[in-house]
N, C-alpha and C positions, 0 to 999 in steps of 0.2 A: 172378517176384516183381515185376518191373520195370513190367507192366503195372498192376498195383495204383496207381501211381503217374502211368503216361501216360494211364488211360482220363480221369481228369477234368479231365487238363490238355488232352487230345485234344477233348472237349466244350465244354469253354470257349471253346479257337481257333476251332472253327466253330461259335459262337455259337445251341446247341443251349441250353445252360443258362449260369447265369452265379449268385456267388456265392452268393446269397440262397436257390437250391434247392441249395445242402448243408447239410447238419446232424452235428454231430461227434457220435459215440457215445462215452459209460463205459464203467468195466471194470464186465461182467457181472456181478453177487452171485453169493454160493454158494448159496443160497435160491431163486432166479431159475430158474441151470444144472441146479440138482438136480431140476427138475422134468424134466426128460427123462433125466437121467444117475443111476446108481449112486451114493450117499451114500459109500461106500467108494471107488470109483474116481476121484469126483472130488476127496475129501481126498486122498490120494495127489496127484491133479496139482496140484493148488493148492501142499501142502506140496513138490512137486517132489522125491515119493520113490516114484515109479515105479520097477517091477523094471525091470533091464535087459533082460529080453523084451518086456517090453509098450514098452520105448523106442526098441526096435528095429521094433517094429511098427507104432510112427509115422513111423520115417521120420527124425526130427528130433534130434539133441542135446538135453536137455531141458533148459530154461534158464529164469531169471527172465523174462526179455525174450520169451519164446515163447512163454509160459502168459498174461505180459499181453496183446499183441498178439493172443490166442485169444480173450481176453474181452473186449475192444475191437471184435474183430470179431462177437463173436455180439451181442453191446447195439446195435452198429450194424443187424443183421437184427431184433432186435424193438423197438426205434426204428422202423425202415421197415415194420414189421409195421402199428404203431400210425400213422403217417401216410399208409398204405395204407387207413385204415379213413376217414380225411379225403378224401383223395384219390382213390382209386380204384385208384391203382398208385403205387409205392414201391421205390425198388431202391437196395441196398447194394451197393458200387461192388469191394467184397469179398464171403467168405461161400460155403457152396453148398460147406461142409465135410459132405460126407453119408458121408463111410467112419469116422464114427465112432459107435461103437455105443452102447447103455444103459450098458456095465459093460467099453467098450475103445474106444481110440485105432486110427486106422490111416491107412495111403497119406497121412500130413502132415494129417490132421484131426487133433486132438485132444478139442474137441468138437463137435454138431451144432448148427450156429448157425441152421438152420430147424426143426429138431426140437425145439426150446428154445423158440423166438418162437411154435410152433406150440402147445406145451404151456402157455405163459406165456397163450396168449387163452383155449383152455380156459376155462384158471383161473379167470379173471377174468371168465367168464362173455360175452366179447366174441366169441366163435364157439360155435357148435355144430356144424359138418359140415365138416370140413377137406376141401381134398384137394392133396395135394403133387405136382406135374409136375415131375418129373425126366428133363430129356433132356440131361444128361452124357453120354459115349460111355460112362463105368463108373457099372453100376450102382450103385445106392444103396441100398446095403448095410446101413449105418450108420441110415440112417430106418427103413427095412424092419423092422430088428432093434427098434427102440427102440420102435415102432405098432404090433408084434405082437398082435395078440388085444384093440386097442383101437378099437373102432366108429368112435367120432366123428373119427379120420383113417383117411384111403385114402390108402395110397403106390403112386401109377404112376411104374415105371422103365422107359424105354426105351432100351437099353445093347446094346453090342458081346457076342454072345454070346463069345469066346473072348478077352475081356480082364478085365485088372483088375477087379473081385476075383477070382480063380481060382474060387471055393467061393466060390459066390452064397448070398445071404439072400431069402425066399421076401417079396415084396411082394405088396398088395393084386391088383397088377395086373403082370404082365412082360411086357414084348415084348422077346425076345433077337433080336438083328440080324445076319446073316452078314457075315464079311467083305466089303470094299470095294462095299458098299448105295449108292448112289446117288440122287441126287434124288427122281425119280418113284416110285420105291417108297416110301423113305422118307414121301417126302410123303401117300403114302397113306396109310400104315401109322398115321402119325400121324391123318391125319384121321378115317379112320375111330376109333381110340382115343379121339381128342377128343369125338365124338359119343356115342360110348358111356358116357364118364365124367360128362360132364354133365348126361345126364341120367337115370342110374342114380346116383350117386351126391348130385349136387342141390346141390352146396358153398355157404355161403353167406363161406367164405375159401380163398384158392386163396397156396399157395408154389409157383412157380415157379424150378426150377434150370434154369439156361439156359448150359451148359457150351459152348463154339466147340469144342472137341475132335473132334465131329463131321467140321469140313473134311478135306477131299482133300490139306491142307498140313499135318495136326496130326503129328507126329513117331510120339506113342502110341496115338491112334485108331485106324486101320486101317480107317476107312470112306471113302465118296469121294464125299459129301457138299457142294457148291459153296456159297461165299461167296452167291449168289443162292438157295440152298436150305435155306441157316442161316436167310438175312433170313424167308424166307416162313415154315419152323419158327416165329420169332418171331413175325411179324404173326398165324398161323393160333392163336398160344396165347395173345395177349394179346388179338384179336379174338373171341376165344369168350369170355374174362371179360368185358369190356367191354359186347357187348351182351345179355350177363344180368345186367350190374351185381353181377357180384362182385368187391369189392376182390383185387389183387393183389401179393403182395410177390416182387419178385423177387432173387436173388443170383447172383451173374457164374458159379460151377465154372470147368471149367478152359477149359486150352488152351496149346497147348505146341506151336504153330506153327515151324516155323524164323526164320522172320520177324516180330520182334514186332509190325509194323506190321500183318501179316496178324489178329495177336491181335487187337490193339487195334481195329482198323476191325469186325471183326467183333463185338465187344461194343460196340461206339458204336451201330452198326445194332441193334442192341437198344434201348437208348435211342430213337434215331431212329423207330423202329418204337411205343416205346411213346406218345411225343406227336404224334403224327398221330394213331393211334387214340384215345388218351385228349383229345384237341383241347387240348392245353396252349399 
């Protein structure tokens, strides 16, 4: 949790951004959240009367303080959604809760804060061809389930085939990854999938989950993935929006390094990577 806190004070010191590019988020409407989540499910959270299984399958004590901090961070992802549409790219410095489903909480999401921003332009008529990159080390379970059977998003997850979630949810697109995968493949694996989704699927909005969990340092990953293999992940996924001119939002997912300094540098290099491409 600690990084939530260091990555924009970590930004600031090396003079990447500086106060004027942050923007504080509100707490999420029920109106807003319902557009991706179960009307039943998420009265239950709001009113914080979740059964004790499904609270156990967050992860979390469920608390006043949890449920706002939940919709704090998803307004912060459709806030960056919408000045993603300005800008070109946009990232919530939190967010990239994808293990939560239409009609369930799980792994400490409780709800989908790109599956929500995703459903919110829909609406509003601000996209028509999504497509979500999820390169968490765990699949994205939680999107998968929510975009089932609906056209106007493609969910690609590229995840650890033998981790978190045990019992996967069938996405647009998967790429399961064996144990301790390393750069060169990876990097392929991605490239080639990058070329295929762009231009099969045609996005004219892209969410990006850009989880470090990946590293050869992540506690729960189990891939062997290099701090210079993450950067280039990065460059090769905000480099293919950029020169097709599709806006993109992005949210940190995880990473659970031993070292938070490993966390942290490795989500600054996301940043770092996004304004050079995007020439800010």
């Amino acid at each position: 949790m600690l990084k939530y806190e260091l990555i924009p004070e970590q930004l600031c010191y090396e003079g990447l951004v500086s106060a004027v590019n942050f923007f504080e988020p509100e707490m999420v409407d029920f109106e807003t959240a319902v557009l991706a989540h179960d009307v039943g499910y998420l009265r239950r959270l709001f009113d914080l009367t979740l059964d004790a299984k499904m609270v156990r399958r967050i992860g979390f004590p469920l608390t006043q303080e949890l449920v706002d901090r939940e919709r704090y961070l998803v307004d912060g992802t459709l806030k960056s959604a919408l000045f993603a549409l300005d800008y070109g790219i946009s990232f919530n410095v939190a967010g990239g809760t994808h293990h939560a489903g239409r009609d369930f909480g799980e792994g400490f999401c409780l709800m989908n804060d790109q599956a929500i921003a995703a459903a919110y332009l829909l609406e509003q008529g601000l996209a028509t061809r999504i497509l979500i990159i999820d390169l968490d080390v765990h699949q994205g379970n939680g999107t998968a389930h929510i975009f089932s059977g609906i056209p106007e998003v493609y969910t690609f997850s590229m995840h650890g085939d033998k981790n978190f979630p045990f019992i996967k949810e069938r996405s647009d697109r998967d790429v399961a990854l064996e144990d301790g995968i390393q750069d060169e493949l990876y990097l392929k694996l991605l490239k080639e999938n990058l070329a295929f989704l762009f231009e099969t699927v045609n996005p004219d909005f892209v969410f990006y989950q850009a989880g470090v969990d990946i590293l050869g340092s992540d506690k729960l990953g189990k891939l062997k993935v290099s701090a210079d293999g993450c950067r280039e992940r990065d460059r090769m996924v905000l480099e293919s929006c950029n020169v097709r001119k599709v806006p993109v939002q992005v949210s940190m997912g995880g990473g659970y390094s031993t070292q938070i300094r490993d966390i942290v540098h490795a989500h600054v290099e996301t940043y770092r990577a996004a304004i050079a491409i995007f020439d800010f």
